[in-house]
C-alpha positions as MATLAB code, in Angstrom:
seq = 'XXXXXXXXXXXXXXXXXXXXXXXXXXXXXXXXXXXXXXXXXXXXXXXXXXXXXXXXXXXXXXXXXXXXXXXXXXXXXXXXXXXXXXXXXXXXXXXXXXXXXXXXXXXXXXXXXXXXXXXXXXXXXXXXXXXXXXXXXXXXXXXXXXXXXXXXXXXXXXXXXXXXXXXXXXXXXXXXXXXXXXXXXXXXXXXXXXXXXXXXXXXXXXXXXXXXXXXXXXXXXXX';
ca = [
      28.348   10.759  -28.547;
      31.627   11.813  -30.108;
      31.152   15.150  -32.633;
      31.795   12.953  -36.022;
      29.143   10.104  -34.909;
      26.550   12.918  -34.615;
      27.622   14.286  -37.683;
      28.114   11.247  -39.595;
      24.646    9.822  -38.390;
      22.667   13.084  -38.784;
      23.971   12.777  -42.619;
      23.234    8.904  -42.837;
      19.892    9.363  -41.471;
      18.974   12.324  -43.889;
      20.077   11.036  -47.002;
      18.078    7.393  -46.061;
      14.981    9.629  -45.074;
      14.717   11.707  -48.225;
      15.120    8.403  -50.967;
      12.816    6.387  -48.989;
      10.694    9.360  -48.916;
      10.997   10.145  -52.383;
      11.696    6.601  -54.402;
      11.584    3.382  -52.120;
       7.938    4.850  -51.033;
       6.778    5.456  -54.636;
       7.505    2.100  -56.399;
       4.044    0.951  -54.970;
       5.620   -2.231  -54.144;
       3.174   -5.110  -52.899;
       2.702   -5.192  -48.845;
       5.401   -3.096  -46.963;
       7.569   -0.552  -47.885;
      11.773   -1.307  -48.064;
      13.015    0.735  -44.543;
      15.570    1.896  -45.976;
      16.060    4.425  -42.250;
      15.930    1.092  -40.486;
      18.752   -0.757  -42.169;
      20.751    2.633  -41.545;
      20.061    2.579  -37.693;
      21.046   -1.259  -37.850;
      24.706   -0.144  -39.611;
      25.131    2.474  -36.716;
      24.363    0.307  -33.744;
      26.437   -2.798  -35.057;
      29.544   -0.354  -34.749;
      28.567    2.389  -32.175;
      26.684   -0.544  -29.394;
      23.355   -0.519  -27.461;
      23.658    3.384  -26.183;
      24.907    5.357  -29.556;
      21.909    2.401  -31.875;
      19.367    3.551  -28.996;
      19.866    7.542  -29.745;
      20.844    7.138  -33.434;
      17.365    5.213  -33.705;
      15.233    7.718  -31.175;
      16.569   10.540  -33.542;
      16.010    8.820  -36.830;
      12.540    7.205  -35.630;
      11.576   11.669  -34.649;
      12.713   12.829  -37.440;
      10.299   10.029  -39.531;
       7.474   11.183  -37.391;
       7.688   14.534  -37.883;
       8.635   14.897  -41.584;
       5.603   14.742  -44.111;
       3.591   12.833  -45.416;
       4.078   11.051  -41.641;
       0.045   10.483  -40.440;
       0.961    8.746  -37.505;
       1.120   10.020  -33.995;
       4.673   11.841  -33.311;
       6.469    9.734  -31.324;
       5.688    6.047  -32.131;
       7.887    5.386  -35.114;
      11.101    6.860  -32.423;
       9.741    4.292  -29.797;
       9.868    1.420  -32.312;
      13.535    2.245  -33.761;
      15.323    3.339  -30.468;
      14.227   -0.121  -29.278;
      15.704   -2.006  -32.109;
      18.571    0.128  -32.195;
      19.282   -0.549  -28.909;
      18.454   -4.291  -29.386;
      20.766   -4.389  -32.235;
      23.757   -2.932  -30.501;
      23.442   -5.459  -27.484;
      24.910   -7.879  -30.367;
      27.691   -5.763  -31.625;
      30.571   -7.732  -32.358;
      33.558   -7.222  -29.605;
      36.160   -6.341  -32.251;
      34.241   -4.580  -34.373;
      34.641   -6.242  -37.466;
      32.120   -8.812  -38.885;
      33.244  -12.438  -39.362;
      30.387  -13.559  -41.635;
      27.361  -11.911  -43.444;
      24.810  -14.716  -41.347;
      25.252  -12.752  -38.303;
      24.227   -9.106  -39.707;
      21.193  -10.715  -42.199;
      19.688  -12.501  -38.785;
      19.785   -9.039  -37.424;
      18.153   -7.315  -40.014;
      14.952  -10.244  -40.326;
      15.094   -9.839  -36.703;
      14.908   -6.073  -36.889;
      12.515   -6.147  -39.757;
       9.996   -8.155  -38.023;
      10.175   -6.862  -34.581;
       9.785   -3.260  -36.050;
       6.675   -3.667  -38.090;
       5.085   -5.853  -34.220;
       6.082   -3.168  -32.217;
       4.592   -0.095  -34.922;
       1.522   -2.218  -35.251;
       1.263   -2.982  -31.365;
       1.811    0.718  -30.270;
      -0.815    2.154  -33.170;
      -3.139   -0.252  -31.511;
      -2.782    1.209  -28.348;
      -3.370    4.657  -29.766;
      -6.588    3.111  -32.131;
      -4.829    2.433  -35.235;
      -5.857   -0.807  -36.682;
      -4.392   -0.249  -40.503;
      -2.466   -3.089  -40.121;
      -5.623   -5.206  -39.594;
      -6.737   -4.540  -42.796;
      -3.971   -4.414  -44.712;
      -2.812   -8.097  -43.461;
      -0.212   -8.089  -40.935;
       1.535  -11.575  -41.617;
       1.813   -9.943  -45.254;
       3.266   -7.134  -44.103;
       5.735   -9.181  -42.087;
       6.463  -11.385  -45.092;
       7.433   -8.572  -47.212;
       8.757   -6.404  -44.463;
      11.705   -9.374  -43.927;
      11.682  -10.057  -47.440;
      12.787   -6.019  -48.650;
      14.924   -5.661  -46.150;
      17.073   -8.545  -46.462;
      16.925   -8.080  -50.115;
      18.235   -4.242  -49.713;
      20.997   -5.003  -46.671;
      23.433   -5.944  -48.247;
      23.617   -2.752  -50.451;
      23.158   -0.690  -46.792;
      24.356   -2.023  -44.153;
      27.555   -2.934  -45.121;
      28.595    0.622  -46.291;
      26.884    2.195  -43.566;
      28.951   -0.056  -40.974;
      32.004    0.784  -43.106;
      31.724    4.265  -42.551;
      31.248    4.249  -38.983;
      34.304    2.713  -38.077;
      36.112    5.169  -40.244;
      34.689    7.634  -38.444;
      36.039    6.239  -35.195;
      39.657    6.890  -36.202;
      38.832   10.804  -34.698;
      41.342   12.741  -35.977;
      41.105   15.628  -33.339;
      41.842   12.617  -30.344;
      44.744   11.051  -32.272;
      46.473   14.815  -32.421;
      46.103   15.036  -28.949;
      47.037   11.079  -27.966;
      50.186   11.872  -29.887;
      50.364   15.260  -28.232;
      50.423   13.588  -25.016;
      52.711   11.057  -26.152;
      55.583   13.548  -27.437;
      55.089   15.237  -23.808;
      55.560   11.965  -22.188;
      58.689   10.649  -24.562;
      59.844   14.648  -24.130;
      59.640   13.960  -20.400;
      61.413   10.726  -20.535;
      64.045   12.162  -22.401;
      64.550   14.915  -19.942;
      64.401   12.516  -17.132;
      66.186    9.818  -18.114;
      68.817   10.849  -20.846;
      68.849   14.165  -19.489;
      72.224   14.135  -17.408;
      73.741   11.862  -20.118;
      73.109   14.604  -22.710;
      74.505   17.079  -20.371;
      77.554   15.099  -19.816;
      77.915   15.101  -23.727;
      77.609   18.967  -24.093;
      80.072   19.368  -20.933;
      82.869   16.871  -22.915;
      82.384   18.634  -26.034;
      82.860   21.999  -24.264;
      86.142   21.073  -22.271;
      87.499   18.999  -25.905;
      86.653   22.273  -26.900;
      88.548   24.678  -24.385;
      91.621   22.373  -24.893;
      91.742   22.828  -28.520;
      91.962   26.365  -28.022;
      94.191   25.926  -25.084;
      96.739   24.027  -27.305;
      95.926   26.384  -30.532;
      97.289   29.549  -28.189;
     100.365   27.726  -27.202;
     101.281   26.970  -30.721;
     100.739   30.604  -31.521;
     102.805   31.594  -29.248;
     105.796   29.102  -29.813;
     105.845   30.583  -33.386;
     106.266   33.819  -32.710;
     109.052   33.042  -30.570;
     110.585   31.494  -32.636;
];
């Protein structure tokens, strides 16, 4: 990955951690919890495609896993959200821009229900059967339901500012770098001998000028 999509996705995924963290996970809303993280990783991989969603999610999903209060096995939440994220960038759109908000919104009930199957499915192979009893169609229900709310406030934004970070400004200095050496080698190439020609025409114009400015001098002063 390029040095301003690590950068820009290392701040995206920090600043979604830290207010889910601290105020999406303390409203105490009914069933699931608005993933605010997951809608992030969904912005990224609609822009950056099935390799950069697939390590933006890994890295997001670790860093979920290991920051407190996580009381989950380290790992699972990074298995669940570098699968979506590389799910989600298998439908990134081929120029980049989004026609029409139904695409993005499928993606994110999509993502919304596949993630809270896949966390439940891999904490019952480890033993974990919380989503038993808290009701896993509820949690499904509301999952979908937050998440679709929230997108449109996220993902958007999130999208938006990946494909402003695209425009690298270190590769377009040295694309045009490479360009003036190209145009400065065409110019040499091409126009070179007609420029010469010019400097030669202007030098002999030159030489005659003063050729004809001595023989005037001299015609004075015999006179």
């Amino acid at each position: 990955m390029r040095v301003n999509r690590i950068l820009l996705s290392s701040s995206l995924i920090v600043v979604a951690l830290v207010i889910q963290v601290s105020v999406l996970a303390r409203l105490h809303l009914p069933g699931a919890v608005p993933d605010l993280l997951l809608l992030t990783v969904l912005g990224l991989a609609l822009v950056y495609g099935h390799v950069g969603g697939a390590l933006v999610g890994f890295a997001a999903g670790l860093l979920v896993d290991l920051a407190p209060p996580a009381d989950h096995a380290a790992g699972r939440y990074a298995l669940v959200l570098c699968v979506i994220g590389y799910l989600a960038g298998l439908v990134k759109p081929e120029s980049g821009q989004v026609k029409s908000a139904t695409g993005p919104m499928v993606v994110v009930v999509a993502a919304a229900l596949g993630s809270t199957l896949l966390y439940a499915g891999v904490g019952a192979l480890v033993g974990d059967t919380a989503a038993r009893h808290v009701g896993l169609g509820g949690l499904l229900f509301t999952a979908a339901l937050y998440d679709l709310l929230l997108a449109p406030f996220v993902v958007p934004g999130v999208m938006a500012l990946a494909r402003r970070a695209e425009n690298d400004p270190l590769a377009e200095t040295s694309s045009t770098a490479k360009t003036g050496d190209v145009s400065s080698g065409w110019i040499s190439g091409g126009t070179g001998l007609r420029i010469g020609g010019q400097r030669g025409g202007l030098r002999m114009k030159a030489a005659r000028a003063r050729v004809a400015r001595a023989g005037r001098i001299k015609g004075v002063k015999r006179l």
